[in-house]
C-alpha positions in Angstrom: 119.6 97.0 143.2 117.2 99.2 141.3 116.6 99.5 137.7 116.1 102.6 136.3 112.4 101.8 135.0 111.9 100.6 138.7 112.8 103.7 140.4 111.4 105.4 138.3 108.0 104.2 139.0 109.1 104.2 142.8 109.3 108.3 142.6 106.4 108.6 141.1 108.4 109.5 137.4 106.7 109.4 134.3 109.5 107.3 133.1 107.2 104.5 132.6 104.7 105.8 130.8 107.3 107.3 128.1 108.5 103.8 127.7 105.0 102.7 126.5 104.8 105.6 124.1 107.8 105.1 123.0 107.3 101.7 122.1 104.0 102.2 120.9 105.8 105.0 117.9 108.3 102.4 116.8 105.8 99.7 116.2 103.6 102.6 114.4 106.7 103.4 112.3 107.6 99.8 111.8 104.1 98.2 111.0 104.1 99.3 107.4 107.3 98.0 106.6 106.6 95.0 108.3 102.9 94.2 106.7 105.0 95.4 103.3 107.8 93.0 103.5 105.6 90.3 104.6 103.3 91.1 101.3 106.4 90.9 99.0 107.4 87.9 100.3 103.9 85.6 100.0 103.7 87.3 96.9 107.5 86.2 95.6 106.6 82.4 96.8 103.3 82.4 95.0 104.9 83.4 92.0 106.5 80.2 92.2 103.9 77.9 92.9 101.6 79.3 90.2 104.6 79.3 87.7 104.7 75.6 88.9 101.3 74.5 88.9 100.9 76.0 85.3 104.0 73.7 84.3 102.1 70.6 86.1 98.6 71.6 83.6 101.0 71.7 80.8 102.8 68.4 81.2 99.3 67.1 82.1 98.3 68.6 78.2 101.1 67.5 76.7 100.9 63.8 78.1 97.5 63.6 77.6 98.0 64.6 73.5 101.2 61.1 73.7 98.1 59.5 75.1 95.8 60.3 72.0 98.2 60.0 69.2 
């Protein structure tokens, strides 16, 4: 049995080659939202770990005034 994309190469259609193109428009389209999302989300989990690390100077402050007093 033939698949379509095989017989179409077999005739000489231009089958494949519209595949590629086609392929190569949806990534176009998609990229953006992709490299967006992805942006979003490191910045959404850095958010964290500063919000964290500024919590870890503080406790460090604060034990280190217990330490003086």
């Amino acid at each position: 049995m033939v698949s379509i994309g095989s017989w179409a190469i077999l005739c000489g259609s231009d089958y494949a080659h519209q595949q590629t193109i086609n392929m190569k428009t949806i990534i176009k389209r998609l990229l953006p939202y992709l490299i967006t999302t992805a942006a979003l989300a490191f910045l959404a989990t850095s958010c964290n770990t500063i919000r964290g690390a500024g919590r870890d100077v503080e406790q460090t402050g604060n034990n280190i005034q217990k330490a003086t007093n």
